[in-house]
DRENDO-1510 file (C-alpha; in Angstrom, 1 decimal, always signed):
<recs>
REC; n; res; u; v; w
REC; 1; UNK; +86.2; -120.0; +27.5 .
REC; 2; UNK; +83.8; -118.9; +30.1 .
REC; 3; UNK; +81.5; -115.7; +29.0 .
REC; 4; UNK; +81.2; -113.1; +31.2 .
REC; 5; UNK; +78.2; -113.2; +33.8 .
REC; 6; UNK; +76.3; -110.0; +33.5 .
REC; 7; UNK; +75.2; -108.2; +36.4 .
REC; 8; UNK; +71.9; -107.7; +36.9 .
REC; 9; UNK; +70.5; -104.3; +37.2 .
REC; 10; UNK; +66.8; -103.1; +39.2 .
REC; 11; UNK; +65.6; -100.0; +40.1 .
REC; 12; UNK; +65.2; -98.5; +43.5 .
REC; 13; UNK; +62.4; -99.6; +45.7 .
REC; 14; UNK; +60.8; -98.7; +49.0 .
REC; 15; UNK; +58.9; -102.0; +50.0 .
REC; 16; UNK; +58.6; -105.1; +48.1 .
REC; 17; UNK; +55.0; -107.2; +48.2 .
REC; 18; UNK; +55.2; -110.6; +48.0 .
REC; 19; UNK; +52.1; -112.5; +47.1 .
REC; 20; UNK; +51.2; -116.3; +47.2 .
REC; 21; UNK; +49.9; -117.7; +44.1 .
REC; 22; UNK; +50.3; -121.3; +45.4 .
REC; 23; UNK; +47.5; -123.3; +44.5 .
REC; 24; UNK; +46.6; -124.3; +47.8 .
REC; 25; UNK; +46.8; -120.4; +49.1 .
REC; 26; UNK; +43.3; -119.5; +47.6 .
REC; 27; UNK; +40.9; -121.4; +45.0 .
REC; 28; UNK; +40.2; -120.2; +41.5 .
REC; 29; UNK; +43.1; -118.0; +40.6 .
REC; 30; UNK; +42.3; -115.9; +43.4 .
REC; 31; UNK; +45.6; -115.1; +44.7 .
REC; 32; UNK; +46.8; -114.6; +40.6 .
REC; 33; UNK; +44.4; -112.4; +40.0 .
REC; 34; UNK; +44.8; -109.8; +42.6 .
REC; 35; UNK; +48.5; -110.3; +42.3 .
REC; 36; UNK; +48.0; -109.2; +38.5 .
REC; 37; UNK; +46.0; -106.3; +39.9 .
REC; 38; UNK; +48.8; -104.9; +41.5 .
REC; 39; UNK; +50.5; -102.5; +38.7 .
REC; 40; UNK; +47.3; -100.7; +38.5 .
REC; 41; UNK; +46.7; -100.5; +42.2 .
REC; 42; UNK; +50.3; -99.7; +42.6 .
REC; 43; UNK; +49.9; -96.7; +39.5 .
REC; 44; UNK; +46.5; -95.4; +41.3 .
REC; 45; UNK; +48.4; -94.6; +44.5 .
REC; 46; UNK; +51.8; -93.3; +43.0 .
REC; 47; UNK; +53.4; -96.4; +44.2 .
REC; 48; UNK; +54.9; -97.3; +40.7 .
REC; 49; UNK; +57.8; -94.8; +41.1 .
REC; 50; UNK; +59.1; -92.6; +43.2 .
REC; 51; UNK; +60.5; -92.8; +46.7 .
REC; 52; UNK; +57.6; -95.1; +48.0 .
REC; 53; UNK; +57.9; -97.2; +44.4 .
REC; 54; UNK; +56.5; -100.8; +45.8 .
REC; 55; UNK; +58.1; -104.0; +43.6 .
REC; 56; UNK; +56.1; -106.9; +43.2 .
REC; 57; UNK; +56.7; -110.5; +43.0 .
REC; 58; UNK; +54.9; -114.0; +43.1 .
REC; 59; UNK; +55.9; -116.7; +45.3 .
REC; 60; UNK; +54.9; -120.1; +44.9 .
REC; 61; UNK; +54.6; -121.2; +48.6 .
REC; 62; UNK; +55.1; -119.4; +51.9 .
REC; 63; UNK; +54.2; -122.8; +53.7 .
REC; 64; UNK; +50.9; -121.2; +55.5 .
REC; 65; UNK; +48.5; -122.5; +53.6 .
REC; 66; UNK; +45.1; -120.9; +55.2 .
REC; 67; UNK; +43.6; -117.8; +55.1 .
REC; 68; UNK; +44.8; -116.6; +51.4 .
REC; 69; UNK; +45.2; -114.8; +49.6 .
REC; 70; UNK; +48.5; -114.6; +51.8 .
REC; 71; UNK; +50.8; -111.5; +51.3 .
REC; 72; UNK; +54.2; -110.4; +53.0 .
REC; 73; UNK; +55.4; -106.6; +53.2 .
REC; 74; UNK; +59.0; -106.4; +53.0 .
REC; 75; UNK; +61.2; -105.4; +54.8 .
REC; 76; UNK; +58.8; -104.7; +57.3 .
REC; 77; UNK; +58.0; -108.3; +57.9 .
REC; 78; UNK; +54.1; -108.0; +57.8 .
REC; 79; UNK; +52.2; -110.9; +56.6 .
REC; 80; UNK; +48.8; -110.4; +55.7 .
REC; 81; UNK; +46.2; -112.7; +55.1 .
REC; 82; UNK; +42.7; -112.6; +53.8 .
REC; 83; UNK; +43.9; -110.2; +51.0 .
REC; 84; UNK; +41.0; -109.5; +48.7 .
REC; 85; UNK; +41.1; -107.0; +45.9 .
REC; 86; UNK; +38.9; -104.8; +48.9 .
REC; 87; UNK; +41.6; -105.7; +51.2 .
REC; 88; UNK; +44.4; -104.9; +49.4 .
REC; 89; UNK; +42.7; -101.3; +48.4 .
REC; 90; UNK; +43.4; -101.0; +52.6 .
REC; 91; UNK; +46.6; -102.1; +52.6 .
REC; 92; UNK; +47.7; -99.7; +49.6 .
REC; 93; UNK; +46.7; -96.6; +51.1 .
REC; 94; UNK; +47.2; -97.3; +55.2 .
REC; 95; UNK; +50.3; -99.7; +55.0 .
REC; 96; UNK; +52.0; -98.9; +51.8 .
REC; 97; UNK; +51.0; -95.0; +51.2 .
REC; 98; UNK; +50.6; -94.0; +55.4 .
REC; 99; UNK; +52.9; -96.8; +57.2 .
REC; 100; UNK; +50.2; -97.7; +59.4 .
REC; 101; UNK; +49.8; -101.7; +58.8 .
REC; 102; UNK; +45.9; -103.1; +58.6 .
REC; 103; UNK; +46.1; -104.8; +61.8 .
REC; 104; UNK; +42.9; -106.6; +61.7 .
REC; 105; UNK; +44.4; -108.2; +58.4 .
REC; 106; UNK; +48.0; -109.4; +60.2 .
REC; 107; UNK; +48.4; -112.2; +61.3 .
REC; 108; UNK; +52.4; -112.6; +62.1 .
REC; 109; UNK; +54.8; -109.7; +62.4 .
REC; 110; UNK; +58.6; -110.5; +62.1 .
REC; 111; UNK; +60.5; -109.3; +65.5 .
REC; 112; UNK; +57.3; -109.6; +67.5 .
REC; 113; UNK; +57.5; -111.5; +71.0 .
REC; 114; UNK; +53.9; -111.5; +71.6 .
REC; 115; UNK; +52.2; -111.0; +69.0 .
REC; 116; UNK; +48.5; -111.4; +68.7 .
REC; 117; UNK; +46.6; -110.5; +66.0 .
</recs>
């Protein structure tokens, strides 16, 4: 007899961060280390709960492998690169907190004909 398959259960979320930890995305842990900074960057800026609550998850590849740390925003479809700990201090309080992306720090935006950043 087959046993039941559970249905997972998560709680509500605003935006979800997806970081890189490929090791071709940055050298020497880089891209592990500020992903495991997150929770208290995230509990800093009121971003571990609540409406704005941010979820966070690792990715092994994104398949654009210069330029890490790499991160994507979702669902707003920004892709960041360059993310240092300093970095992502901007992105947590201009993109996450405000809604203003660091534009300097794109480089591709989902849905964008012309792009250039």
């Amino acid at each position: 007899m087959n046993e039941p398959v559970i249905k997972p259960k998560i709680g509500n979320y605003y935006r979800h961060l997806l970081v890189c930890t490929g090791p071709r995305c940055s050298e020497d842990g880089a891209s592990q280390a500020l992903f495991d900074s997150l929770g208290a960057k995230f509990k800093a800026a009121g971003l571990d709960a609540g409406e704005l609550r941010v979820k966070r998850s690792r990715v092994s590849c994104f398949a654009a492998c210069k330029g890490g740390p790499i991160v994507c925003v979702q669902p707003d479809g920004t892709w960041y690169y360059n993310v240092t700990s300093e970095n992502m201090d901007r992105i947590v309080e201009d993109h996450l907190c405000n809604g203003k992306p660091v534009e300097e720090l794109v480089f591709h935006q989902a849905g964008a004909t012309d792009f250039e950043a």
